[in-house]
C-alpha positions, 0 to 999 in steps of 0.5 A: 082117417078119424086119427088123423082128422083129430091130429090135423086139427089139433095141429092147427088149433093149438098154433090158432084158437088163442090169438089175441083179439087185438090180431084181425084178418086181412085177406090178401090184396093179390087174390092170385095168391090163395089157399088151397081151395082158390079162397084168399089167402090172409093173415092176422096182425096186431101192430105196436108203435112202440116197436120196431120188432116183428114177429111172422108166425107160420101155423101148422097142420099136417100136410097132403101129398095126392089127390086122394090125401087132399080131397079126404083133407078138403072133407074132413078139414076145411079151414086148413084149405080154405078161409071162408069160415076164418073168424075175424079176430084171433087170440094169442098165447106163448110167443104170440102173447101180449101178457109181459107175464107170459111173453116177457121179452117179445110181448110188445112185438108187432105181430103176425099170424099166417093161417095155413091154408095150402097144405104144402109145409109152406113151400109150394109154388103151384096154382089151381089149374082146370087139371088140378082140384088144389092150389099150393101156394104157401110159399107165395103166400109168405111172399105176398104177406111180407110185401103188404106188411111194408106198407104197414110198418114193416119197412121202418122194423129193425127185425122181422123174426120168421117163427112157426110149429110143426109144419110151420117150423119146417116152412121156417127152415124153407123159407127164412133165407126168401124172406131175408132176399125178398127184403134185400131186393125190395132195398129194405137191407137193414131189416134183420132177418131171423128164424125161430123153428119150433117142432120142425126139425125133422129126422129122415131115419127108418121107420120101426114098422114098415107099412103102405104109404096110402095116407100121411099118417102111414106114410114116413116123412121122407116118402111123404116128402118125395110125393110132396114136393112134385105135387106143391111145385116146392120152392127150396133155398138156392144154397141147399136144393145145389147142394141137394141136386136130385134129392131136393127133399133133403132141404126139409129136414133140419140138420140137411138145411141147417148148415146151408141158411145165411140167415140165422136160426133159433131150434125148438125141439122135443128130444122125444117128438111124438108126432115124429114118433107116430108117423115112424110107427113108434109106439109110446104108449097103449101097450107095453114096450118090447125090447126093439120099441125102446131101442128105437124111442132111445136111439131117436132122443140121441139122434135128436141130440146128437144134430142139434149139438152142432146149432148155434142157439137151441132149446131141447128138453127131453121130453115126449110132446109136440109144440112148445113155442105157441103154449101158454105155458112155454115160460114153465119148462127149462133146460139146466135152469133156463127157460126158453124165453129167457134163452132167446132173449140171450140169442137176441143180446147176442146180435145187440152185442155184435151187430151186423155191419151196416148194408150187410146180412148178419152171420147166423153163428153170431157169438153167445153173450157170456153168462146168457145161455142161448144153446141148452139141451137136455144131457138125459135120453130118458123120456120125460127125465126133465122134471119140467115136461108138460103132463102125459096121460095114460089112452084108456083112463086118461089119467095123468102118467108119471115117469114111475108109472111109465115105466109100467108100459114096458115090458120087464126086460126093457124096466131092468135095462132102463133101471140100470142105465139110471145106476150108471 
């Protein structure tokens, strides 16, 4: 329960602590719409006149899916339920950034941080009744932020772009289509609605090890997923949960709702996932790998691949980590050379270059701009073969590990198959 304390946490904090202090907190003016303890639900926004894009960024944090996993979050994590301790100003990094160094295409956006208060993968619709300890709200919470934001600028915005990590990356895929909707119903049809998923794009495969789902770290995603839903009162997109009629769960994993979304969608994803690969009971590290450990962590970097070729615009360095969009460091890493802002600044020039007609949603497979690359994946599935990934460090010394001393964790069967795979 401590693990997954520190994970929750760390979730959270790397998408929060350094928002600009130029982004400050509104509380919703609807207090029916909370997080998950009935405290109001809020967002952080910095506003630029000089722009007519918007950027939403979904936090993330893990999720709960009982009573049981909700109240042990309640003890161990109240800022993820609740915004009474929410500082007043917030810094950012990475796509949140106004540094044109470290964001040089988007610094200037008007931006929006959504704090997750509803442990819920922003889906849920359900609120706090005398029978139920929690609200689930995120969903509404989105909702309600988009409908305030009108009133502060977004109705003159040409593009509102609905980015988020982790759980927020999966309440990207959930909820870009109600956005987009939500914006056509209120007569603000020339907005152009997009998506950004950053580590959300999640796989619905075995796990190595099998074991009781008593806690979230235990339990798989699809378990976790299934448990989920009934409690939050999910809302899932028109087009997938038909689609999907009595297995609606599908519509939180990647390659499932992909193909269903009108609204065009940029993917972010780690070949090599570790969150994924934690809660698949895949080891990575802290022991040598067996045969059957390295099998497993190979066949998920191509399953990964292997979905993500049919996207219209992605990013994916094959590398072990979580997160990349919210990183001050996110304009260091490249795939075949490019790096991931300069990428979506291609996936943006292509829709400059093939607007949408007038009164109408644009296509979410608008044509690459020739010469910008918008859809770059990594050919290799070695871990860490791009020379570009963040820095691994070993659990007991804490010391960086490099790509020859990783394979120092596995056993020596597995050190000749990978070195022959490295010939070939």
């Amino acid at each position: 329960l401590v693990q997954l304390q520190n994970l929750a946490q760390s979730l959270s904090t790397c998408s929060s602590q350094k928002l600009d202090e130029d982004l400050r907190l509104h509380l919703l003016q609807n207090r029916s719409v909370t997080c998950n303890d009935g405290s109001a639900a809020g967002y952080y926004i910095r506003k630029s006149t000089g722009s007519k894009r918007w950027l939403l960024f979904l936090e993330g944090g893990w999720y709960c899916i009982s009573k049981h996993t909700c109240r042990y979050r309640f003890q161990a994590m109240k800022t993820l339920m609740g915004s009474s301790s929410w500082p007043q100003t917030r810094r950012g990094r990475g796509i949140l950034s106004t540094n044109p160094e470290e964001n040089p295409y988007w610094w200037n956006s008007n931006m929006v941080f959504l704090p997750y208060c509803s442990s819920d993968v922003w889906s849920g619709t359900k609120p706090k009744t005398e029978n139920d300890d929690f609200a689930f709200l995120g969903a509404l919470i989105i909702k309600e932020v988009v409908k305030e934001l009108l009133g502060k600028g977004l109705d003159k915005a040409e593009v509102l772009i609905l980015t988020g990590s982790s759980a927020g990356g999966i309440g990207v895929l959930v909820n870009v289509d109600h956005v987009a909707e939500q914006l056509q119903t209120l007569g603000h049809q020339t907005v152009q609605v997009r998506g950004v998923t950053d580590s959300g794009w999640v796989l619905d495969r075995k796990k190595y090890k099998f074991g009781d789902c008593l806690d979230v770290l235990n339990c798989g995603p699809v378990e976790s997923v299934r448990k989920g839903i009934r409690l939050w009162g999910t809302m899932m997109p028109e087009s997938c949960r038909r689609l999907h009629t009595g297995e609606e769960w599908m519509c939180f994993f990647g390659y499932k709702i992909y193909p269903t979304l009108k609204s065009p969608v940029f993917v972010v994803e780690w070949l090599f996932d570790l969150i994924q690969l934690m809660v698949y009971n895949a080891t990575v590290m802290g022991q040598p790998l067996l045969w059957g450990e390295w099998e497993y962590l190979q066949s998920f970097g191509k399953e990964t691949r292997r979905t993500l070729l049919h996207t219209a615009a992605a990013f994916a360095p094959s590398c072990l980590a979580h997160e990349l969009i919210n990183s001050n460091s996110w304009i260091e890493f490249r795939v075949k050379g490019t790096s991931l802002p300069a990428a979506l600044r291609c996936w943006d020039q292509s829709f400059q270059a093939n607007p949408p007609i007038s009164g109408t949603s644009n296509s979410p497979h608008t044509p690459a701009v020739a010469g910008c690359p918008q859809h770059v994946i990594d050919s290799c599935l070695w871990p860490q073969c791009n020379p570009t990934c963040p820095k691994i460090y070993g659990p007991q010394t804490g010391q960086e590990i490099n790509t020859v001393q990783l394979l120092e964790y596995m056993e020596d069967e597995v050190m000749k198959m990978v070195i022959q795979q490295k010939l070939e």
